[in-house]
Structure formats: structure tokens, C-alpha cells
C-alpha positions in Angstrom: 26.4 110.5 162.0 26.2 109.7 158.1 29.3 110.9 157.6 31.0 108.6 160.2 28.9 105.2 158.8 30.4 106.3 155.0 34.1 106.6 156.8 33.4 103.2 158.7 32.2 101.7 155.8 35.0 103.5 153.5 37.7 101.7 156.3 35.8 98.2 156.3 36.6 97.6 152.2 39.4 95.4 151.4 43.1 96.7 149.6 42.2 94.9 147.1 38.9 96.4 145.9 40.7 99.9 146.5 43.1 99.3 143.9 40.3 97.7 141.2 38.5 101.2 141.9 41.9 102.8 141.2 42.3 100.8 137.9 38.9 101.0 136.6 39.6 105.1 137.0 43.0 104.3 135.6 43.2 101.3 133.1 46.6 102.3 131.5 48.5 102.4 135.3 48.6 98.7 135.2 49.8 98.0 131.8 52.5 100.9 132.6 53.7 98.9 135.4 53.8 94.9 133.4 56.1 97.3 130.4 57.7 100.1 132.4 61.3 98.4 131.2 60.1 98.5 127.7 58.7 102.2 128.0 61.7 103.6 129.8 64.4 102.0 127.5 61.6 103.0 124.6 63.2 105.7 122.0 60.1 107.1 120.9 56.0 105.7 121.1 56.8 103.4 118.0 59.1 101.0 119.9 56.3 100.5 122.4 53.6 100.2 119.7 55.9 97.3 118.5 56.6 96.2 121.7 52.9 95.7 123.3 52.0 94.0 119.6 54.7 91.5 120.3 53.7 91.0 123.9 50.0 90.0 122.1 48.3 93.6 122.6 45.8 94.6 119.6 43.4 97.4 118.7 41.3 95.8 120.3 43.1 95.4 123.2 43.9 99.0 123.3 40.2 99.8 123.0 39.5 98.4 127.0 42.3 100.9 127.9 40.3 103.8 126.2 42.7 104.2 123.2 41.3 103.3 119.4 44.7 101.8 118.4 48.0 100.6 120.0 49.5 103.6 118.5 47.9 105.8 120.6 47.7 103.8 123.8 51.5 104.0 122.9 52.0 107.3 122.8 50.3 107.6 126.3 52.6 105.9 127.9 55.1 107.0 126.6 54.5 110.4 127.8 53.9 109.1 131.3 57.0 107.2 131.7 59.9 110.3 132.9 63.4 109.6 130.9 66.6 111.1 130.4 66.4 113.7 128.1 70.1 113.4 127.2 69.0 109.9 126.4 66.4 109.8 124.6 67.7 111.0 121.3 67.0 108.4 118.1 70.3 106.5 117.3 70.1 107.8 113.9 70.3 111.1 115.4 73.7 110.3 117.2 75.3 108.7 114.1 75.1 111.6 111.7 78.3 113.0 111.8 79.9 110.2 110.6 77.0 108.7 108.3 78.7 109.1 104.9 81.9 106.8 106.0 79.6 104.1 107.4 76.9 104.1 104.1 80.6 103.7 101.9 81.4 101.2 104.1 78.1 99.3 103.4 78.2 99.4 99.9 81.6 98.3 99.6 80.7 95.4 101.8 78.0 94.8 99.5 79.8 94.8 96.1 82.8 92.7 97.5 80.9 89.1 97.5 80.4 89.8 94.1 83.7 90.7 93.1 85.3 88.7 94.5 83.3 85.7 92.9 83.6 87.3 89.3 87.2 87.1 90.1 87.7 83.7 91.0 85.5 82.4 87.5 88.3 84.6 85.5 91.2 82.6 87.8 89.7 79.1 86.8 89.0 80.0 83.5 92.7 81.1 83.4 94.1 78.5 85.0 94.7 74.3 84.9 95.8 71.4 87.1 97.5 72.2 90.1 97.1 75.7 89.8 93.4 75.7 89.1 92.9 73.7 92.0 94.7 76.1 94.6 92.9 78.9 92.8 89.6 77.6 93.9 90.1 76.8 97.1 91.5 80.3 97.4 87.9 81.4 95.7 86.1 79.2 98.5 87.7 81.1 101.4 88.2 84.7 99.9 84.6 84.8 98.9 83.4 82.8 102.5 85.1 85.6 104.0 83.6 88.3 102.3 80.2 87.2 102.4 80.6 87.0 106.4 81.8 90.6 106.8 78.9 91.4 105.2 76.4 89.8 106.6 78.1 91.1 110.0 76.8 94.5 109.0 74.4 96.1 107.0 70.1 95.5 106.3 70.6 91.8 106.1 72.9 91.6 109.2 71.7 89.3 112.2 72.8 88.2 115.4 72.2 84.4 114.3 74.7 82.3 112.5 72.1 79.0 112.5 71.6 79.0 108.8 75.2 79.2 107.4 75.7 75.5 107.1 72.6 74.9 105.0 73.2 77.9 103.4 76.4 76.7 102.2 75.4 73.3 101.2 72.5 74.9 99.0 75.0 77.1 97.2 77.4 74.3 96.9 74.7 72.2 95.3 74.3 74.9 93.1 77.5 74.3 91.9 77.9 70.8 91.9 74.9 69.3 92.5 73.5 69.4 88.7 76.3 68.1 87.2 76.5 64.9 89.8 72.9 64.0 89.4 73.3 64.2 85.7 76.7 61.8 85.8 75.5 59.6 88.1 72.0 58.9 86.1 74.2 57.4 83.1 76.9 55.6 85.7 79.4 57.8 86.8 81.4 60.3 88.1 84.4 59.2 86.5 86.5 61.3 88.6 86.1 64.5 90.4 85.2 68.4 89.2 88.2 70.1 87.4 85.7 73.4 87.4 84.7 73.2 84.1 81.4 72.6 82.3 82.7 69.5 80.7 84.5 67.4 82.5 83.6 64.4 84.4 81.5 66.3 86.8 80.5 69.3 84.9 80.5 72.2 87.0 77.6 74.8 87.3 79.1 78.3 87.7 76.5 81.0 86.2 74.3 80.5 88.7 76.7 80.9 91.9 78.3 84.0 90.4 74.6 85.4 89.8 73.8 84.6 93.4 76.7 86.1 94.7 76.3 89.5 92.5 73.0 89.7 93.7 73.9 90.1 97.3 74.3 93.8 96.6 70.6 94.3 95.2 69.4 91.8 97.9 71.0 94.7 100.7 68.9 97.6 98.7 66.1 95.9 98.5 66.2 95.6 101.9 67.2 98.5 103.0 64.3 99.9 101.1 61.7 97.5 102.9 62.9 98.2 106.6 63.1 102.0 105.8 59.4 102.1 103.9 57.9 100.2 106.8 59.4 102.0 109.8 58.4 105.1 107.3 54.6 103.1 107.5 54.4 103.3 111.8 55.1 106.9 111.3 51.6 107.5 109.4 49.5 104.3 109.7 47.1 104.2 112.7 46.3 101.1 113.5 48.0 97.2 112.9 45.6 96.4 110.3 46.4 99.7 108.7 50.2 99.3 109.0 50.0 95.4 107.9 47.8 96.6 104.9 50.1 99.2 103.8 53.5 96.7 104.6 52.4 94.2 102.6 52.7 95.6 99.2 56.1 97.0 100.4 57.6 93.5 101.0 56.3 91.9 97.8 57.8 95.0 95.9 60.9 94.1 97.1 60.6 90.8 96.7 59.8 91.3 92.9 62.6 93.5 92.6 65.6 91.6 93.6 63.6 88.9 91.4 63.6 91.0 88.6 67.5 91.7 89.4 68.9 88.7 89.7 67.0 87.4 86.4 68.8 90.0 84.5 71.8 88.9 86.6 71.9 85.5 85.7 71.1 86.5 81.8 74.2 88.3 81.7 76.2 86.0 83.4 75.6 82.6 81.4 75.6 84.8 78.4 79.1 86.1 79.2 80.3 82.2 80.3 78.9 80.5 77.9 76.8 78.4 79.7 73.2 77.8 80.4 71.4 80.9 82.5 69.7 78.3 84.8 67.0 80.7 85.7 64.6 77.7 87.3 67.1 76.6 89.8 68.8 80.0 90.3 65.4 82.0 91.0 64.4 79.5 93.8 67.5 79.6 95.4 67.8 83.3 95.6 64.3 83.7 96.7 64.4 81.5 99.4 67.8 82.7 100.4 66.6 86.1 100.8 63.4 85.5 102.1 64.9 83.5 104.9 67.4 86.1 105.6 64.7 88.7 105.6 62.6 86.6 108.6 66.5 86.2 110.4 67.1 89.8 110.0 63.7 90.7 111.8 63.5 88.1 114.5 61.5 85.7 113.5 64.7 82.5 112.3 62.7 79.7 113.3 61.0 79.0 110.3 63.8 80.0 107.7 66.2 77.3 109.8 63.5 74.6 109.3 62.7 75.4 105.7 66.2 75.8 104.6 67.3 72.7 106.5 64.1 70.5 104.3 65.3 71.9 101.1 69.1 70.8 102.0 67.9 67.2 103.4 65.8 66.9 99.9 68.5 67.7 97.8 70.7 65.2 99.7 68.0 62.5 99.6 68.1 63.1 95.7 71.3 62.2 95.2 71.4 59.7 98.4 68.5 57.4 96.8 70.1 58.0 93.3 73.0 55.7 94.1 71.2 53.8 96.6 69.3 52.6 93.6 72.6 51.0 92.0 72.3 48.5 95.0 70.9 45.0 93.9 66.9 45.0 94.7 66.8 48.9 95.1 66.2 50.5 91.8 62.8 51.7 93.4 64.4 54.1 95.5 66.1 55.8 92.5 62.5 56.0 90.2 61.2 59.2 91.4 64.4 61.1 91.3 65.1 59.9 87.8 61.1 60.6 86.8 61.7 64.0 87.9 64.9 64.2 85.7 63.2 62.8 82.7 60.8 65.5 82.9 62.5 68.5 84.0 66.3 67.9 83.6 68.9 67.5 86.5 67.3 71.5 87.6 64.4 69.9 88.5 65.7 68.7 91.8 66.8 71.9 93.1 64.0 74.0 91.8 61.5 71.9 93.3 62.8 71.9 96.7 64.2 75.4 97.0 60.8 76.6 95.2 58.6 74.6 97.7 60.6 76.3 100.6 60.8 79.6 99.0 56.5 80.1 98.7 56.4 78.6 102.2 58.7 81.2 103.5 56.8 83.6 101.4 54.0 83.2 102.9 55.0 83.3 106.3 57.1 86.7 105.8 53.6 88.0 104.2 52.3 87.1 108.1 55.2 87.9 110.1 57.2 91.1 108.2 53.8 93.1 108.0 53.7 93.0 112.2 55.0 96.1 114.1 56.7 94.5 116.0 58.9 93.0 113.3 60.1 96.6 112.9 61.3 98.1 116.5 64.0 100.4 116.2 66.2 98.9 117.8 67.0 94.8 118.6 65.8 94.5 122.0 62.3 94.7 120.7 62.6 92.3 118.0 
């Protein structure tokens, strides 16, 4: 008789308070089902880890399902989601056999920007009228070219191409942009650049053949970044662990190229005879890299805005600097020229490319130190 009420009663409850009971004895089941596409396409339990941070799962999340950390509620379901065996090998592991060309390969990509660069200085130098001109714009597209093969491949390549104009109008300001705003303060240009530090609009090429040297350090630093902090969701156990133990990774790379292309651009205005432009140069290559860091790791919303404000400020520097020739309108040119006064024509580009850079800096210290900036593989970016 008791036994028939229980089954009556047993038959009377809803489907839907079934499968609560089921979950409550189960709480991973249903988070299995919402990810089963990134579990079964998942090369190993750190993918998911990265992949349930990015879809807003914490430790403390994890900690309703029963686990301590993400980790390990990763590494559950990851052994409850069946694969193919033959498909479940690492990438790395299928790319062995022919690892030394591809490394080769990467480093000669990375020297070439370079190279090439040093190359075209020694043709202008070498060179005048006609010939110097044709020799530069060979130098534009040689070295274009190379620093897009580059980029196509390597630890700074990136699916996104949304940066490359403002990219190239901060480099090009680099080269131009100091000798322009110093000719136009006393009246001119006279006429345009011949590519020389003394003409009528004196030419600025240390820095740009730093910059383009430094590409190479820029790949190895990183290189050793992404490897240390893949190497960091191997042994942390926790986010807050792995974030901890990121950060000092990404500012130790950040120092490094620093350190590099300081000595870079020592050497090269020592060996051109012309000023090292440290100020200016610094704050271009940090933000450069710092936004190509964010690009490279998903996150190129940010580094498009901030490169983007430091291009329109450089533009509105020289844009309200001959505005202010206009009758009535010498306002417009007083903070520019203030600025000049008291840091020189570098002061321009070093404040808005150093601005951008600590802004970037800042965010990379929030976004590169995230798991999920750091999935094996794009689709989990």
C-alpha cells in the first residue's frame, strides 16, 4: 500500500522537477551541455579552462559545481566529453617534423623589416635627385612588404589588418612629422623632404630604422611572453594564481624590448649622425607593441581606439599649427607652439603616443594576465 502511494506520488511530479533533482545530483551535466562544442573541439583541459573564463566562469563559479578552481572543473569535463583519439593530439605535436624549417623561416621574417630599412638609409645616403627619390619610394614598398609577411606569421601575427593605417601614419610621422612642425613654427616648408636632416623639411630617420630593427626583439619578446604564460596554466591553479604569476611575465617583456630598442636607437643616431630621439622613439615602440600584443591575443578594440587618438592628435598638431596662420586664429596654434617651446618639436609625438602607450599598458596588465587570452588555438581567443 505504501509502496504504491510513493509510486503514485513518484508519477504525479512534474519533468521538470525530475531534471532539477538530476542536476542538483549532477551540477557539471548542465554546463557540459551549454560548452559541449568547446569541450569536444578542446585539445587538452587548458583550452576549456580558457574557454569557460571567457564565457564569464570564475573560481567561484566553479566552486557551485563542486570544483575549487576552473582548472579543475576543466579537467572534468574534459574527461567526460568522448573524442577522437587520432584527434586529439596538440598541434605542436603534429608540427615537429618539420619545426626547424618553420622557426628559420620566422626569424628570417623577423630580421628582414630591419634589413631592409638599414638598406634603404645606405641608398639615400648614397644617392641624389631623381635617383634618391626612386630609391625611397622603392624603400617605402620593399620594407611595407616585408613588414606584412611578417606580421602574416609568427608571435605577433593576427587575423586583423584594422590598425595598419594608423600604424603607418604614426611611423610616417616619425619621419616627417618633427621636421614639419619645426619648419612650419618659423614659416615654412619651403619645399618638400629630399631625405636629409637638413633640407627644407628635415627628415627624421634614426628613429624609423630603430623601429624597424626592433621588430625582431619585439617577435622574441613575444614569443617569450605567450610561451611563459601557456607554460603558467600548466602549474598555476586558479585565475588569480595564473593572473598573479602572468603579470610579471608581461612587464618583463615589456621592459625588455624597452631596454632593446633604447640601445637600438643609441646605435643608430650614433652611426647617422643624428639625434637618438629616445623620447619620441620609446613611446612609439611601446605603444606599437603593446597594441599588437592586445591584437595578437584577441582583444583589438582598444589598441584601434588608442592608436587611432594618438594619430588624430598628432594630425590636430600640425592641423591647428597652420590653422593659426589664418587672420584672427593664432589661438588655435598657442598650445601646440607652448608645447614646442618647452619640449622641442618631440614633444608632440611623445605626448600622444606616451598617453596611448600607459593606457594600453594598463589595459594589457587587465586583459594579457586572463586565461582566456592564452587558448591554444584561435577559436578560443
Amino acid at each position: 500500500m505504501g509502496v504504491a502511494v510513493g509510486e503514485a506520488r513518484d508519477a504525479g511530479k512534474s519533468p521538470s522537477a525530475s531534471a532539477v533533482r538530476r542536476a542538483a545530483a549532477d551540477p557539471v551535466k548542465g554546463l557540459l551541455h551549454r560548452h559541449r562544442d568547446l569541450c569536444e573541439r578542446a585539445v587538452d583541459p587548458l583550452e576549456i579552462a580558457a574557454g569557460l573564463e571567457a564565457h564569464g566562469v570564475t573560481d567561484r563559479t566553479a566552486a557551485r559545481f563542486r570544483h575549487r578552481d576552473v582548472f579543475s572543473l576543466a579537467e572534468e569535463m574534459y574527461a567526460r566529453v568522448p573524442r577522437d583519439r587520432d584527434t586529439s593530439a596538440s598541434p605542436e605535436d603534429a608540427s615537429t617534423p618539420g619545426q626547424r624549417g618553420p622557426r628559420t623561416a620566422g626569424v628570417v621574417l623577423a630580421l628582414l623589416p630591419g634589413a631592409l630599412c638599414a638598406a634603404a638609409v645606405i641608398g639615400l645616403r648614397l644617392t641624389e635627385g631623381r635617383p634618391r627619390l626612386i630609391a625611397a619610394v622603392v624603400a617605402i614598398l620593399a620594407v611595407t612588404l616585408a613588414l606584412g609577411a611578417s606580421l602574416r606569421r609568427g608571435p605577433l601575427s593576427a587575423a586583423t589588418r584594422t590598425t595598419s593605417t594608423w600604424t603607418c601614419w604614426l611611423v610616417g610621422y616619425a619621419l616627417l612629422g618633427d621636421g614639419l612642425l619645426r619648419t612650419a613654427i618659423g614659416g615654412g616648408p619651403d619645399g618638400l623632404p629630399d631625405g636629409s636632416a637638413d633640407g627644407p623639411w628635415p627628415v627624421t630617420v634614426a628613429p624609423v630604422l630603430a623601429l624597424a630593427l626592433s621588430y625582431a626583439p619585439a617577435a622574441g619578446c613575444a614569443h617569450l611572453f605567450a610561451a611563459g604564460a601557456r607554460g603558467k596554466l600548466t602549474s598555476s591553479r586558479g585565475l588569480a594564481d595564473f593572473s598573479a604569476s602572468v603579470r610579471p611575465l608581461l612587464l618583463g617583456a615589456f621592459v625588455l624590448y624597452m631596454g632593446a630598442l633604447a640601445g637600438l636607437l643609441a646605435v643608430t643616431g650614433a652611426v647617422l649622425g643624428e639625434p637618438a630621439g629616445h623620447p619620441q622613439g620609446l613611446s612609439l615602440g611601446a605603444l606599437l607593441l603593446l597594441a599588437r600584443l592586445l591584437i595578437v591575443h584577441g582583444h583589438a578594440h582598444a589598441p584601434m581606439l588608442v592608436l587611432t587618438a594618438a594619430a588624430a592628435a598628432e594630425a590636430a598638431a600640425l592641423a591647428t599649427l597652420f590653422a593659426g596662420r589664418l587672420p584672427g586664429c593664432d589661438f588655435l596654434s598657442a598650445p601646440v607652439e607652448a608645447l614646442v617651446a618647452a619640449c622641442g618639436p618631440a614633444g608632440v609625438p611623445t605626448a600622444a603616443c606616451g598617453i596611448g602607450a600607459l593606457a594600453l599598458l594598463i589595459h594589457a596588465c587587465r586583459r594579457l594576465t586572463r586565461a582566456s587570452a592564452h587558448a591554444s588555438t584561435e577559436r578560443t581567443r
